[in-house]
ROTIFI-807643 format. One record per atom (N, C-alpha, C, O): x, y, z. Coordinates in steps of 0.05 Angstrom, whole numbers, padded with zeros to 5 digits, always signed. Example, Ala and Ser with C-alpha at 12.3 -4.5 7.8 and 13.67 -1.06 7.14 Angstrom:
residues 2
+00264-00114+00156+00246-00090+00156+00264-00066+00156+00285-00066+00169+00257-00045+00142+00273-00021+00143+00258+00001+00157+00268+00023+00161
This chain:
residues 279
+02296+02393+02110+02305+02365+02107+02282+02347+02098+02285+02330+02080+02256+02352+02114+02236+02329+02106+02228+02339+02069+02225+02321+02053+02226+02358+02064+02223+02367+02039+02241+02348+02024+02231+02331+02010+02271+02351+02027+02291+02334+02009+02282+02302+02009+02282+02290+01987+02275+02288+02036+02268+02274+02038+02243+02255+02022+02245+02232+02012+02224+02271+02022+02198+02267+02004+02206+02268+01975+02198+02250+01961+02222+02289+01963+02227+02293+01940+02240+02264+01926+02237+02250+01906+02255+02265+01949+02283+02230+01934+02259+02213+01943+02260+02190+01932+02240+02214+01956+02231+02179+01949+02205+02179+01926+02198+02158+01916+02194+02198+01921+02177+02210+01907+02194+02202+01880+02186+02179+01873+02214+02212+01861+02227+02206+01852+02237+02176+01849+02237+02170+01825+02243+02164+01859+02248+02122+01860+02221+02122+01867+02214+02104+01853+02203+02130+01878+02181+02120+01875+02160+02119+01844+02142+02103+01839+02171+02137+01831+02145+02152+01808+02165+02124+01787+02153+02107+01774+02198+02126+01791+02207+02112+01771+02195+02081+01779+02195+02066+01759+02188+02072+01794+02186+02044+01812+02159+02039+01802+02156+02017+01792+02130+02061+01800+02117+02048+01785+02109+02049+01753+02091+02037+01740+02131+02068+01746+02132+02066+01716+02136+02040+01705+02120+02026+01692+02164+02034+01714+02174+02012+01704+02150+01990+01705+02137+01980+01687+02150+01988+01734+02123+01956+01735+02106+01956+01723+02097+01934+01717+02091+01984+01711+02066+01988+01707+02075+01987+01674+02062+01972+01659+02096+02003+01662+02096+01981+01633+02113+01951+01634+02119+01939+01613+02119+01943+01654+02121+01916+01653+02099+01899+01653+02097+01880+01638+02078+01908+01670+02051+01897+01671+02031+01903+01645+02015+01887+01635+02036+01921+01639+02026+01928+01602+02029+01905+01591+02010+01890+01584+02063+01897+01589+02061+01878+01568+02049+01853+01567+02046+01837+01548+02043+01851+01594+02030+01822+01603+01999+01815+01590+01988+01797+01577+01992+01850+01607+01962+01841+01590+01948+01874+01593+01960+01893+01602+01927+01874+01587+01924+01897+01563+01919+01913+01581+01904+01907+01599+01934+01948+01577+01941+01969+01585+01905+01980+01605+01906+01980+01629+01888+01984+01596+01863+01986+01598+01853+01962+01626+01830+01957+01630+01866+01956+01636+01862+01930+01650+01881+01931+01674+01875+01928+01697+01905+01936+01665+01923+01955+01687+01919+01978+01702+01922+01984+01725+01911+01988+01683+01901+02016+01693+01887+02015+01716+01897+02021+01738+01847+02004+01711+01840+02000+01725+01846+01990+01754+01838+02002+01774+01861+01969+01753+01865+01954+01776+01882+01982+01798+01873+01990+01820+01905+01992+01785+01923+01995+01795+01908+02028+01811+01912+02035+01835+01894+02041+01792+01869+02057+01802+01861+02051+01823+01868+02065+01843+01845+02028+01827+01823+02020+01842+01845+02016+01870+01845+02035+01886+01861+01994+01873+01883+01998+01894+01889+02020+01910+01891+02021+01934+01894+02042+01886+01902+02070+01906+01880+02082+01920+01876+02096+01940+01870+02072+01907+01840+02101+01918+01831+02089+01943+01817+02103+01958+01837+02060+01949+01826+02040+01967+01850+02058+01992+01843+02068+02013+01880+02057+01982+01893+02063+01999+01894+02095+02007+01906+02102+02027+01879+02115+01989+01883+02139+01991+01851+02151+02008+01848+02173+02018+01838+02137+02007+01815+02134+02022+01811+02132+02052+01800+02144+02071+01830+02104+02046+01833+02101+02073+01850+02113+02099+01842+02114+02122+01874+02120+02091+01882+02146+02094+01872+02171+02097+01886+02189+02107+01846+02176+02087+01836+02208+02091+01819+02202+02116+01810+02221+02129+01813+02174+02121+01792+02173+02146+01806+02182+02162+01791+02190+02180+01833+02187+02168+01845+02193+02192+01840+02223+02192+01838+02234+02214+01838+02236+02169+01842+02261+02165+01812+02272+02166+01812+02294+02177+01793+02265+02161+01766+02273+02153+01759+02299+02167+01744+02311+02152+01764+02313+02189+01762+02324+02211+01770+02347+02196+01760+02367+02207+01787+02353+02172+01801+02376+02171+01793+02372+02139+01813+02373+02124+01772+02367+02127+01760+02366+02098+01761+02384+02088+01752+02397+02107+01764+02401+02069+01762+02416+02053+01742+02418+02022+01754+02414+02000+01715+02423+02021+01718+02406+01987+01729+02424+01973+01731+02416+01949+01739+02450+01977+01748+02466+01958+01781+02447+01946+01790+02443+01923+01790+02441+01969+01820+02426+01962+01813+02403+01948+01826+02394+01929+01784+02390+01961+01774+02361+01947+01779+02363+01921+01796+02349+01910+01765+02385+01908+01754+02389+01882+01786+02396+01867+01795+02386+01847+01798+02414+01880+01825+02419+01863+01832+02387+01865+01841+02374+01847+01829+02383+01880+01852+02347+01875+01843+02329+01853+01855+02311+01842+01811+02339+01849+01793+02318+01845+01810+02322+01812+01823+02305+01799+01801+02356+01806+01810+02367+01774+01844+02356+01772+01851+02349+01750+01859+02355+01788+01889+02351+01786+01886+02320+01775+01896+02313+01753+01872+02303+01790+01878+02276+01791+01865+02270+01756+01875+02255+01740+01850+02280+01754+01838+02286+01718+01862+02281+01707+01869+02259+01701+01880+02307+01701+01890+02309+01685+01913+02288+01686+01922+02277+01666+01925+02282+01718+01941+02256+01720+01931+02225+01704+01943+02207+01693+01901+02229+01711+01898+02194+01699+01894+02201+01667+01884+02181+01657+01896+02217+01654+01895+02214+01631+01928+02205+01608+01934+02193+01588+01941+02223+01638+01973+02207+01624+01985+02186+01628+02005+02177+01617+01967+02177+01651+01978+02142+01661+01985+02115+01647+02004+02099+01647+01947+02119+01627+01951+02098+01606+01968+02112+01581+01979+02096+01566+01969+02141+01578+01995+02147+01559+02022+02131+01562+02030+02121+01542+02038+02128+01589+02054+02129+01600+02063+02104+01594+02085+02100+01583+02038+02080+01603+02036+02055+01612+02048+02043+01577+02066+02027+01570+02024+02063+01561+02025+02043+01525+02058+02049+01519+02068+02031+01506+02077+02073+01527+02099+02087+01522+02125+02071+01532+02145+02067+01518+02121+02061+01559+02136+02041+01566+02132+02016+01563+02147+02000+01574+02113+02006+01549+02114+01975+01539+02118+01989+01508+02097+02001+01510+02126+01995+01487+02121+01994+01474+02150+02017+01465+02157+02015+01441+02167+02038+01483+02191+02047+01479+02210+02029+01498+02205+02014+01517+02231+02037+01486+02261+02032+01514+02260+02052+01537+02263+02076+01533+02256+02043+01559+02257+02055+01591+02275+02078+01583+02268+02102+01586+02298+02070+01573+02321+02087+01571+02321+02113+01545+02339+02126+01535+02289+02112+01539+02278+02139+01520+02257+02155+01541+02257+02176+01554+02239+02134+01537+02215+02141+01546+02209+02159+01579+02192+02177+01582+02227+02149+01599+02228+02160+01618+02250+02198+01619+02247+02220+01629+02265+02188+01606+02280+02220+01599+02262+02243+01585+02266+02267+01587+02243+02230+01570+02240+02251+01564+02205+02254+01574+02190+02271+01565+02198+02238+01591+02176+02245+01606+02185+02262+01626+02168+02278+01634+02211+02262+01639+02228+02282+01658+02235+02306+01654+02236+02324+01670+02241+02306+01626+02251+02331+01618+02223+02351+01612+02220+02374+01621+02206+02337+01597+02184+02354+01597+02166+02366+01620+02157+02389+01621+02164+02344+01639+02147+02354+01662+02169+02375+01681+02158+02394+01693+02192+02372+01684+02212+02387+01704+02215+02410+01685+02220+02432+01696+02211+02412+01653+02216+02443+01648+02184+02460+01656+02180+02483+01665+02168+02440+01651+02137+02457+01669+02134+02457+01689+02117+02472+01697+02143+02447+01700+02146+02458+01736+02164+02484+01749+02158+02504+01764+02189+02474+01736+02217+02500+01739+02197+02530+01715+02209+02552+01718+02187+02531+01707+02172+02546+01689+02144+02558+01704+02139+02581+01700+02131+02546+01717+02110+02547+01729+02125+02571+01757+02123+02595+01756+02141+02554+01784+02155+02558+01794+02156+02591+01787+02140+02608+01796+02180+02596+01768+02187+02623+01753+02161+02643+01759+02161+02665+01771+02139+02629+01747+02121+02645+01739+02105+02648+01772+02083+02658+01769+02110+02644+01792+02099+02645+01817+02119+02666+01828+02110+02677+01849+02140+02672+01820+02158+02690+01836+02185+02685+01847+02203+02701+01851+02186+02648+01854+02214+02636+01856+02238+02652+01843+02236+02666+01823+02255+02649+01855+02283+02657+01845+02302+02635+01841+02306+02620+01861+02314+02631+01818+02326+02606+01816+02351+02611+01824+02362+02590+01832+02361+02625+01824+02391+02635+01822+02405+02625+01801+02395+02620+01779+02443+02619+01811+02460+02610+01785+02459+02579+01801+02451+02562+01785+02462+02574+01817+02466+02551+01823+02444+02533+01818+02450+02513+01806+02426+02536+01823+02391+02522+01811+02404+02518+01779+02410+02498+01767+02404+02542+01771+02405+02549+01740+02421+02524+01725+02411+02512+01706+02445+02517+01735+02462+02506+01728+02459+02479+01735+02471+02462+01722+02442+02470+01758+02428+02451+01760+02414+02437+01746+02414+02413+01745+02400+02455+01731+02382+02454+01722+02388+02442+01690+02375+02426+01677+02411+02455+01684+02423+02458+01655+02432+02425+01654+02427+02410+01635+02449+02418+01682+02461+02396+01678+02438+02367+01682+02440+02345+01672+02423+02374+01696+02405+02352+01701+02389+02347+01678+02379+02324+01677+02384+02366+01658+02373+02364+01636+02387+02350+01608+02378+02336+01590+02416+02362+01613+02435+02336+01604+02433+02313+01600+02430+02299+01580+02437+02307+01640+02450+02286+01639+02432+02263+01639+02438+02240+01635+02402+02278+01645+02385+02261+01636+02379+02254+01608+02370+02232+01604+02386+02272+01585+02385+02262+01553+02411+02245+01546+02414+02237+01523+02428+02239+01566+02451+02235+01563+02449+02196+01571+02461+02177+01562+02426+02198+01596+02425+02181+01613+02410+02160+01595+02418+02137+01595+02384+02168+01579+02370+02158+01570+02372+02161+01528+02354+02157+01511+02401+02168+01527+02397+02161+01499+02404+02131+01482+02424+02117+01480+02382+02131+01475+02380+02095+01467+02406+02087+01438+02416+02104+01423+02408+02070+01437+02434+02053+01421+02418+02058+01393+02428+02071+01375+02392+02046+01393+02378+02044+01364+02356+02049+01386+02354+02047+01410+02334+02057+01353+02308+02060+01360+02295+02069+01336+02299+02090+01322+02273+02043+01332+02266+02042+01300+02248+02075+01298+02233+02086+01314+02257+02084+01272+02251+02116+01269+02225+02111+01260+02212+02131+01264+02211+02092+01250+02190+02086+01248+02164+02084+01269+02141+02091+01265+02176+02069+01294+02166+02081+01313+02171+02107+01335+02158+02114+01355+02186+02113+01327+02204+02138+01343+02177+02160+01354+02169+02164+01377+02165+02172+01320+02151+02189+01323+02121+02182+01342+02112+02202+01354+02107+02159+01344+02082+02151+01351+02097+02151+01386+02090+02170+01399+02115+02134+01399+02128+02138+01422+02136+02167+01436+02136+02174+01459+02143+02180+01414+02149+02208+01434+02126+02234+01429+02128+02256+01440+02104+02225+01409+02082+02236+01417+02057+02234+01437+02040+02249+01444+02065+02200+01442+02042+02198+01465+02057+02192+01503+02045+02184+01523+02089+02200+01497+02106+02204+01518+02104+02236+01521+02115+02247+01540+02096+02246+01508+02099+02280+01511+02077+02287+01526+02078+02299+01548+02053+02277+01511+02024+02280+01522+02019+02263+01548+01998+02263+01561+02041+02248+01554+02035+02234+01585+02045+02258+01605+02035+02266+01626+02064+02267+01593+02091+02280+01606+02069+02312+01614+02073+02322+01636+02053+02322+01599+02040+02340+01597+02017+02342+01624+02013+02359+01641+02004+02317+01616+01982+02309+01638+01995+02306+01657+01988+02325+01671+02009+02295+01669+02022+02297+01690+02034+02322+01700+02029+02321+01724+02047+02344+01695+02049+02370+01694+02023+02375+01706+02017+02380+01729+02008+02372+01683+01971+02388+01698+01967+02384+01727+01964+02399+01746+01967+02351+01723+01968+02348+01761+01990+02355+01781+01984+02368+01801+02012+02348+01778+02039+02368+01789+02035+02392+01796+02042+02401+01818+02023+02407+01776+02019+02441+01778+01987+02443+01800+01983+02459+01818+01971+02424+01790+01947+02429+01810+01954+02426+01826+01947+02447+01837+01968+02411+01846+01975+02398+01873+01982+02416+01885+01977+02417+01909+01997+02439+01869+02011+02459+01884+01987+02473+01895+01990+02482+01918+01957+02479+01879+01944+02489+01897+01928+02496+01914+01912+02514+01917+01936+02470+01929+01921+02452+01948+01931+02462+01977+01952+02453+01984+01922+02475+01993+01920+02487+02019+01937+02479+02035+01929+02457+02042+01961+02485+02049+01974+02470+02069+01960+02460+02096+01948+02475+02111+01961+02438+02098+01954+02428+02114+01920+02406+02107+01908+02393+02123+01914+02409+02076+01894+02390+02064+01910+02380+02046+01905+02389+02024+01925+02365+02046+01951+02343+02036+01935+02323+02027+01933+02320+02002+01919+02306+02047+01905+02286+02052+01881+02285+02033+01871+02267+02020+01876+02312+02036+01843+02315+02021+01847+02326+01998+01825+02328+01987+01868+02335+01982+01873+02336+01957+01887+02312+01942+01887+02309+01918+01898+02295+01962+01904+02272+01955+01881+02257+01945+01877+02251+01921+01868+02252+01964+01837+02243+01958+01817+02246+01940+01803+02229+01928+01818+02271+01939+01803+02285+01902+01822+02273+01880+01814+02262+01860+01852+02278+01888+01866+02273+01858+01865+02238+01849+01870+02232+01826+01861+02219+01868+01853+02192+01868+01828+02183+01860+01825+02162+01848+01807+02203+01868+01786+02195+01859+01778+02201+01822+01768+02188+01804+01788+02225+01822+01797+02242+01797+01812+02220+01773+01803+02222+01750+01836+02197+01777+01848+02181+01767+01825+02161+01763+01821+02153+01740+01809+02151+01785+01787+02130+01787+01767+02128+01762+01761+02110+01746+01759+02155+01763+01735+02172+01739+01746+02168+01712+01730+02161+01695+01780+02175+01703+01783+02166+01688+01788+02139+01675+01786+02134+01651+01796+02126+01693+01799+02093+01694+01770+02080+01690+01772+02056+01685+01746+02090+01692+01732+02079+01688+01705+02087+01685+01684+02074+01690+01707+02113+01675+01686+02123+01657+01708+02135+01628+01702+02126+01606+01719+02144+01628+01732+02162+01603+01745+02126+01587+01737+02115+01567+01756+02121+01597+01774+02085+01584+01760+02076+01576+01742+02088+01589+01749+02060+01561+01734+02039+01550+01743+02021+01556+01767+02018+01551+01731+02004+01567+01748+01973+01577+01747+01949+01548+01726+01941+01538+01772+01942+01540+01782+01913+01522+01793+01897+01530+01817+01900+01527+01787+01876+01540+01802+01857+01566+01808+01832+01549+01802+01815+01566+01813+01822+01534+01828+01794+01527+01829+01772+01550+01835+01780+01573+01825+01758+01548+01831+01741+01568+01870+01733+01567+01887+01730+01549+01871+01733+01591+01898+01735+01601+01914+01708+01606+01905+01694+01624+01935+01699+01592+01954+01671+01595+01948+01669+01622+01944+01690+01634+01944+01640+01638+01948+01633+01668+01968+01645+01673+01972+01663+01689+01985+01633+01658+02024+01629+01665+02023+01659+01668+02025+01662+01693+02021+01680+01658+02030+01713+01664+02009+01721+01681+02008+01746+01683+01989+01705+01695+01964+01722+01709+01977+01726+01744+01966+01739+01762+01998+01714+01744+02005+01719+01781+02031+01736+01775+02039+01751+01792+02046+01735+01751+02068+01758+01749+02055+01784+01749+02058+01801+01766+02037+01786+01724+02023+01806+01722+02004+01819+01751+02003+01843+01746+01999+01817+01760+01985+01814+01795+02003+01828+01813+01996+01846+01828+02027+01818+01810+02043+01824+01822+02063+01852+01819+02069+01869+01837+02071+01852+01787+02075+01875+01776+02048+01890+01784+02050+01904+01804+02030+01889+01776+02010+01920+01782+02000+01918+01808+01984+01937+01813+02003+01905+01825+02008+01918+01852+02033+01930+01867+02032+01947+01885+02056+01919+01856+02080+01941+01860+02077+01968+01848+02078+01988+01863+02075+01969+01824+02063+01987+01807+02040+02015+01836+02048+02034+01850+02010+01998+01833+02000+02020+01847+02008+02035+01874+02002+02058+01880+02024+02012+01889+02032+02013+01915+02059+02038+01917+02066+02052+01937+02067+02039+01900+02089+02057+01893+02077+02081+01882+02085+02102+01893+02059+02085+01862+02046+02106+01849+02030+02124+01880+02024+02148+01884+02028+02106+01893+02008+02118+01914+02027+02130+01935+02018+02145+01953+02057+02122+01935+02082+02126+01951+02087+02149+01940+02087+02167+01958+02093+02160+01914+02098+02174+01900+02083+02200+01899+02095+02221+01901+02052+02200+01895+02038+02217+01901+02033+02229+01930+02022+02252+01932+02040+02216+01949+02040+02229+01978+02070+02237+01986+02075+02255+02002+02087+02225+01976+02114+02243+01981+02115+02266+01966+02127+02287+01974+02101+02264+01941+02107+02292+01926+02092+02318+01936+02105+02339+01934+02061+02320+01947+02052+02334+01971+02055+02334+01982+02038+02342+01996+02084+02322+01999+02094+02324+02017+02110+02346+02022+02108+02365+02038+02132+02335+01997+02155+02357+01982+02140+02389+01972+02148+02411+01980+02126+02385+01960+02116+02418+01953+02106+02434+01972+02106+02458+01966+02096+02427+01993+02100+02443+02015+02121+02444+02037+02114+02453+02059+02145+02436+02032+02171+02434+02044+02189+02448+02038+02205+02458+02054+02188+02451+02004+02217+02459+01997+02207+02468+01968+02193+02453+01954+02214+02487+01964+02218+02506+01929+02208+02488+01914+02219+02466+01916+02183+02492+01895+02173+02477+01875+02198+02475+01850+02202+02457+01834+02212+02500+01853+02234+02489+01829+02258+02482+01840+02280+02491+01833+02255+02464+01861+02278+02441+01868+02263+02426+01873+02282+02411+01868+02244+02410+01878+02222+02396+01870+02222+02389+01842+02226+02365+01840+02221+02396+01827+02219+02398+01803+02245+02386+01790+02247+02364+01779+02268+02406+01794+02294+02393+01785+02303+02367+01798+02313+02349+01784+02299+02363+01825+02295+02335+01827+02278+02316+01821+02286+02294+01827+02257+02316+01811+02240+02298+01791+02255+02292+01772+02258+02270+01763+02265+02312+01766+02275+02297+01727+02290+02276+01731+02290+02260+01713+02304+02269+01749+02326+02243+01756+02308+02213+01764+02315+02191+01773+02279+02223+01755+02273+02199+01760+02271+02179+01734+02259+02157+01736+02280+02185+01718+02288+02172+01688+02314+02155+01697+02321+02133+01686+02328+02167+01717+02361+02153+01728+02354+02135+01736+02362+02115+01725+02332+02133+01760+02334+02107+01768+02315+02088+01752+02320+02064+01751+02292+02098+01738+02281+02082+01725+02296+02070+01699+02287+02049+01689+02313+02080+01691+02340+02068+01678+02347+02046+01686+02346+02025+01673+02360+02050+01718+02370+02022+01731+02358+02002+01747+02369+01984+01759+02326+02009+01744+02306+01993+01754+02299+01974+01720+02294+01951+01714+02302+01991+01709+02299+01973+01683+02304+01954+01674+02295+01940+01656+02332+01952+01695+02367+01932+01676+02350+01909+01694+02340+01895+01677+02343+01900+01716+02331+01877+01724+02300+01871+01717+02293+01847+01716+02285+01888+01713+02260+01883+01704+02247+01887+01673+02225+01877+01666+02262+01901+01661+02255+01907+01645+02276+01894+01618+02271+01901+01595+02297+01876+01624+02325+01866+01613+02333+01884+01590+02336+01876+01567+02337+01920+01603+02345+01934+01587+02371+01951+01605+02369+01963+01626+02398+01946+01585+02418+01950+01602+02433+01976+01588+02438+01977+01564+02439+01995+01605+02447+02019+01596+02477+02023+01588+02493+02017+01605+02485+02032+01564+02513+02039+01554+02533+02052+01569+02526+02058+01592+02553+02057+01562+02574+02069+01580+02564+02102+01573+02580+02113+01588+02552+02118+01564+02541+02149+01552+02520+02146+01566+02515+02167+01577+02503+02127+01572+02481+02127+01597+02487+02128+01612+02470+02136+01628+02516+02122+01625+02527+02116+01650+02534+02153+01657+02528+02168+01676+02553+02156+01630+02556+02190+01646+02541+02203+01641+02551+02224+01635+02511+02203+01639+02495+02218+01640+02478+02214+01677+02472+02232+01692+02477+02189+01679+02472+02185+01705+02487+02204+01725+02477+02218+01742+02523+02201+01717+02540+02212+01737+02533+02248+01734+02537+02264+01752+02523+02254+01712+02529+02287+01711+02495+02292+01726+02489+02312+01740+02479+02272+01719+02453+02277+01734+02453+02278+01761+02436+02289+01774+02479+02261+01776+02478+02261+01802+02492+02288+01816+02488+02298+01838+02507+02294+01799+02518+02327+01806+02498+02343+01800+02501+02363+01814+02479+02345+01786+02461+02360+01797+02443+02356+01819+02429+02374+01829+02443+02342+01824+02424+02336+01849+02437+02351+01873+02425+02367+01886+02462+02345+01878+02484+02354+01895+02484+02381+01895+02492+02395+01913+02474+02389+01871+02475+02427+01873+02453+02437+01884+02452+02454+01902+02432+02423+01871+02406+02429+01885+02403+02429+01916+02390+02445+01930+02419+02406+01923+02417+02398+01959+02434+02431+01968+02426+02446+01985+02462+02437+01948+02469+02462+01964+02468+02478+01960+02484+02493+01971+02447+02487+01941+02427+02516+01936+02401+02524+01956+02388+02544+01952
């Protein structure tokens, strides 16, 4: 149960700080978000390991440290992808990519999916292209958006797949490497370009990228939560639905409202979830 548990908020969590975090893009410059929203977690993921210190690992450190690498390199992918595509592209197919490398990975560990996973699997992959296919979308930018949505979708995988091999019971301390790991890239690999920022958007913006990190950091501890709970490839197939809600987190924050063909993609995405729960 706690496995299912972690997985669904992990999921509204990952979509919760997508959304803010390219809402906060557009305010002011991607490179600048990053940082902050970095610096926040690691404050909170830190502080958190003091409770844990007692049971350190650096072997887990270091895997978290390499996982969290390859995570912060798709962040600011992610971040330029959602200010710059429709929620209702950009998140489907960051879902679809990372949940076929996981259910793939999974496979390749020995999992057994069965028919019912299988079919899960088939429909959630649907109803997520189904959920997130956009009305228009200039073909001009089409190609530059879903090549640096692929390569977020990728890096993220890297860290997804590292996490898994992180010791039960050093949760905390692979957490900790993979935060500090995001940190390193936020602010040695980034080059900082900071503009100075409108007053008028400097307390929206504030606000977005602290929802943003506060959620990213929700997100990353439910999902080591979930992979040592319950089947990495139901883990996995439940991730992809987080394009669903970042869909309908969108329609208020992002004033992007989904079609009636987004709608039944939502509904066929939610029957798979339901299969997953009774597989």
């Amino acid at each position: 149960m706690l496995g299912y548990v972690a997985s669904f908020t992990n999921v509204v969590a990952i979509a919760t700080a997508n959304v803010f975090g390219g809402k906060a893009t557009t305010l002011r410059d991607w490179r600048v978000t990053f940082r902050y929203t970095s610096s926040i977690i690691l404050v909170l993921a830190l502080t958190l390991a003091l409770f844990d210190s007692a049971s350190f690992q650096s072997k887990d450190f270091l895997i978290g440290l390499l996982a969290g690498i390859s995570g912060g390199l798709g962040i600011p992918l992610a971040y330029k992808s959602f200010a710059a595509g429709p929620v209702a592209y950009v998140s489907p197919l960051i879902s679809i990519v990372q949940t076929t490398a996981l259910v793939i990975f999974a496979i390749a560990l020995g999992e057994s999916l069965g028919l019912i996973l299988v079919i899960a699997f088939v429909l959630g992959i649907l109803g997520v292209y189904l959920a997130g296919k956009p009305k228009v979308l200039d073909a001009s930018n089409l190609l530059g958006v879903s090549k640096t949505t692929i390569a977020a979708a990728l890096f993220f995988s890297g860290f997804a797949i590292g996490m898994t091999q992180i010791e039960d019971g050093q949760n905390i301390t692979g957490l900790a490497g993979a935060r500090v790991g995001v940190f390193l890239v936020a602010f040695v690999v980034v080059r900082s370009n900071s503009p100075k920022v409108d007053k008028k958007s400097a307390k929206p913006w504030l606000i977005f990228t602290f929802i943003s990190a506060f959620m990213e950091f929700t997100a990353n501890y439910s999902y080591v939560v979930a992979i040592t709970n319950l089947d990495l490839a139901k883990v996995g197939i439940i991730l992809s639905t987080s394009s669903i809600f970042a869909t309908l987190i969108a329609i208020p924050v992002m004033k992007q409202r989904p079609r009636f063909i987004n709608w039944i993609g939502i509904m066929i995405a939610t029957v798979s979830l339901a299969l997953v729960a009774l597989a």
